[in-house]
N, C-alpha and C positions, 0 to 999 in steps of 0.2 A: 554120281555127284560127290567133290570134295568138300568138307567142312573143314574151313580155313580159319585163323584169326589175325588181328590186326594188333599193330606192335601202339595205337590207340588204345586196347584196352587195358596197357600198365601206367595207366597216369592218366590219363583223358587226355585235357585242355593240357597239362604239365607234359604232358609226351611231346605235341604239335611244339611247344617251348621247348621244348632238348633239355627239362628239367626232369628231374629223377633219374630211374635206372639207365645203366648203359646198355647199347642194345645188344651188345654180349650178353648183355646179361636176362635180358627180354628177348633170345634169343636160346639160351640156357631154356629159360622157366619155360616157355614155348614148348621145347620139344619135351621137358617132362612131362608135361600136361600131355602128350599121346599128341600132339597135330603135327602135320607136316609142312605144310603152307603157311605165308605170312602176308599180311599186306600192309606195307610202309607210309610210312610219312618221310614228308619234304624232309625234315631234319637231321632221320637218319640216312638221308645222304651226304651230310654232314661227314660222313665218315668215309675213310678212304675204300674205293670198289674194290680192289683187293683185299683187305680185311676184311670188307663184305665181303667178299665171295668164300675167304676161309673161315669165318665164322659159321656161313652155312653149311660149307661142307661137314665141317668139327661138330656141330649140332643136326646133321641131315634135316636141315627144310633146305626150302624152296621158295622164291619170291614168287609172289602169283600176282602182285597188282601194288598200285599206291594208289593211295589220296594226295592227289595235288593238281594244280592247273597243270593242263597237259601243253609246257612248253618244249621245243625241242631238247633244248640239254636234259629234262628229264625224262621224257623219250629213249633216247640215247641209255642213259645209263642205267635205264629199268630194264632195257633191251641186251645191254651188255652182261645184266646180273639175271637175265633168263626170263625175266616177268610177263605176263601178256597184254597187261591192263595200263590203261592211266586214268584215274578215277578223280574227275573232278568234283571235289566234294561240297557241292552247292555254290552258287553266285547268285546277288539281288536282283531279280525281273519282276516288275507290280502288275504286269497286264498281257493281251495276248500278243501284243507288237514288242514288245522286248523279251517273252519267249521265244518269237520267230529269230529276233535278233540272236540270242544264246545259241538256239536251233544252226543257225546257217555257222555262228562260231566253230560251236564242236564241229560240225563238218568239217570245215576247212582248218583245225585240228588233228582231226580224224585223216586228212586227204595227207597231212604232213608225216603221220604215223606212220604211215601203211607201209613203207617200203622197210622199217624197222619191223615188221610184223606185231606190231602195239595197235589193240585196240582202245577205244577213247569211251568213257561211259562218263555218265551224269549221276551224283547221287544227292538223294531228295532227303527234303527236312519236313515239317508237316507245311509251310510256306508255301509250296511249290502245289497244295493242293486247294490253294484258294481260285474262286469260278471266277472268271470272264467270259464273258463270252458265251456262255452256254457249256463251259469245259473248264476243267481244272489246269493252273498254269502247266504244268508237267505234262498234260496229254498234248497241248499246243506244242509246249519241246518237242516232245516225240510224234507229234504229226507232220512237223514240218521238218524234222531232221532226214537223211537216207544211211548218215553215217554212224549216228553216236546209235550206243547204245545204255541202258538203263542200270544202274544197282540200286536195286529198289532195297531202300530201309524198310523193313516192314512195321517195324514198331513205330517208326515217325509217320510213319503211311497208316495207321490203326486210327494215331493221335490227330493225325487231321482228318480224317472221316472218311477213308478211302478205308475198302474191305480187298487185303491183299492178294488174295486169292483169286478173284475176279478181274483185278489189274492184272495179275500175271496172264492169265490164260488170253486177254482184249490182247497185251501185247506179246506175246509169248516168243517170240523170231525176237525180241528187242534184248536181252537180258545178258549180261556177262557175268551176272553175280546178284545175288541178294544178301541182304544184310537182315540177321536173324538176332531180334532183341525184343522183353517184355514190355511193352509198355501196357498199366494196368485202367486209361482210361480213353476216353476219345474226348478231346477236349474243340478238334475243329482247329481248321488253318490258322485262324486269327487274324484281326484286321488286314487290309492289302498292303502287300508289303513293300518294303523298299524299294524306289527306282535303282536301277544299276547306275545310272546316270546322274545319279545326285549322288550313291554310294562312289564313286569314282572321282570325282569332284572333291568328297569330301577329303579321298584317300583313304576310306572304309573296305574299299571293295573286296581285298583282302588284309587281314590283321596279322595274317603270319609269315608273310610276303617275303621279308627281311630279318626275319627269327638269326639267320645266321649272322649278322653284321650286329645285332643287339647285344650289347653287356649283359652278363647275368643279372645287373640290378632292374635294369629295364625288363629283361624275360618273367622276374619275379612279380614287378608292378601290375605287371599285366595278367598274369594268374590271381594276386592279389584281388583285384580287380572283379576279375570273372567269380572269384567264388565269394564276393561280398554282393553280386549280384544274383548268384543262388540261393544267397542266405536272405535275401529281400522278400516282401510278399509274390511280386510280379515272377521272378527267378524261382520259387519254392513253386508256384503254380502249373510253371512251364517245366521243368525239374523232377518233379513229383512225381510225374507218372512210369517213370524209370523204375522197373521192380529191382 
C-alpha cells in the first residue's frame, strides 16, 4: 500500500480556486515531506502538461489520481501524465433513484475511460451516508454501479455514522483509494440532501466548473465566501470536527 497526498491539502477550498501556491511549488514541499505520489485538482491542469510532466520529474512524484468530473479531456491528460484514477469528488443525489441515476453515470464514465487505462471512482462526504430506503445513499451507488469504483473518505464516513472499517471489508473489490483524515466526532449525515436536479437547474451542480475562465477577483469572492461560512455557527459545526 502507497500513502499519497493531494495538492488539496496546501490551501483547501483556495487550492480547487488556483489561489495560493504554485503547484511547483506544492510539488517542491510534496516531495520534501518524504511522498511520492499526488493527487490533482481540475486547476492544476491549468498548467501546461509538459511543465507538468518536468516538474515531476525535477521533484520525482508521480500523478496517481485527480479530483474532478471524470470528463474525457480530463481523461486524457491524467492519462497522458501517467495517473490511474478520476476521482469524482461528490455530486448532489437526495434519494435512492438518483443514486441509481449517478450509479449508471459513473459507468458510462467509466466505459469511456477504459481504453485510456483511467479508472473512475466516487468520493463521499458525510451526505452520501443519509438512509433511504433501507440503505445509505452511497451503498445504492455502489450496488447499482459494475464500473465505478469508491474513495472512501474515512473521516467524512466516521462523521456521518458509517464505521470505516466494516464499509471496507462489505465492499472490499470496490476501492481505488481511501482517504485518511481525523475527524474527532460523529455528527450523522444530516438532513436529505440536495436533489441533483434542482442543483443543476440552479447551476450549483458544480462551483468550480469554470475556475479557469474566473478573474482572480471572482476566484477570491468565492473563497471569501466559503470561509465567512465556516466562520458561521452552521459552517463551525460542520467544520469542527476536522482535527
Amino acid at each position: 500500500m502507497k500513502v499519497n497526498i493531494g495538492t488539496y491539502s496546501f490551501g483547501g477550498i483556495a487550492s480547487y480556486l488556483g489561489l495560493g501556491p504554485t503547484l511547483l511549488d506544492k510539488f517542491k514541499t510534496i516531495a520534501s515531506l518524504g511522498f511520492t505520489g499526488v493527487e490533482l485538482l481540475p486547476v492544476d491542469l491549468d498548467n501546461d502538461i509538459e511543465d507538468i510532466k518536468k516538474w515531476l520529474k525535477e521533484t520525482g512524484l508521480e500523478v496517481v489520481s485527480i479530483h474532478a468530473e471524470p470528463t474525457e479531456e480530463i481523461v486524457k491528460k491524467i492519462a497522458e501524465l501517467g495517473g490511474k484514477a478520476v476521482i469524482w469528488a461528490g455530486t448532489p443525489f437526495c434519494n435512492k433513484a438518483e443514486a441509481v441515476e449517478v450509479a449508471h453515470k459513473l459507468d458510462e464514465m467509466a466505459e469511456m475511460a477504459e481504453p485510456y487505462g483511467i479508472k473512475i471512482g466516487y468520493h463521499n462526504h458525510s451526505q452520501e451516508f443519509f438512509m433511504d430506503e433501507g440503505k445509505t445513499l452511497l451503498e445504492h451507488l455502489l450496488d447499482n454501479s459494475t464500473k465505478c469504483y469508491s474513495q472512501l473518505d474515512c473521516g467524512w464516513a466516521q462523521n456521518g455514522g458509517c464505521y470505516p472499517p466494516s464499509f471496507i471489508r462489505r465492499y472490499k473489490n470496490r476501492f481505488v483509494a481511501i482517504h485518511v483524515k481525523e475527524n474527532s466526532k460523529v455528527q450523522g449525515p444530516g438532513p436529505r440532501p440536495a436533489s441533483r436536479h434542482a442543483a443543476e437547474e440552479a447551476g450549483h451542480a458544480n462551483p468550480f466548473a469554470n475556475v479557469k475562465e474566473m478573474p482572480l477577483e471572482e476566484r477570491q469572492k468565492i473563497l471569501d465566501g466559503f470561509n465567512a461560512h465556516m466562520n458561521s455557527p452552521e459552517g463551525k459545526k460542520q467544520f469542527e470536527v476536522q482535527c
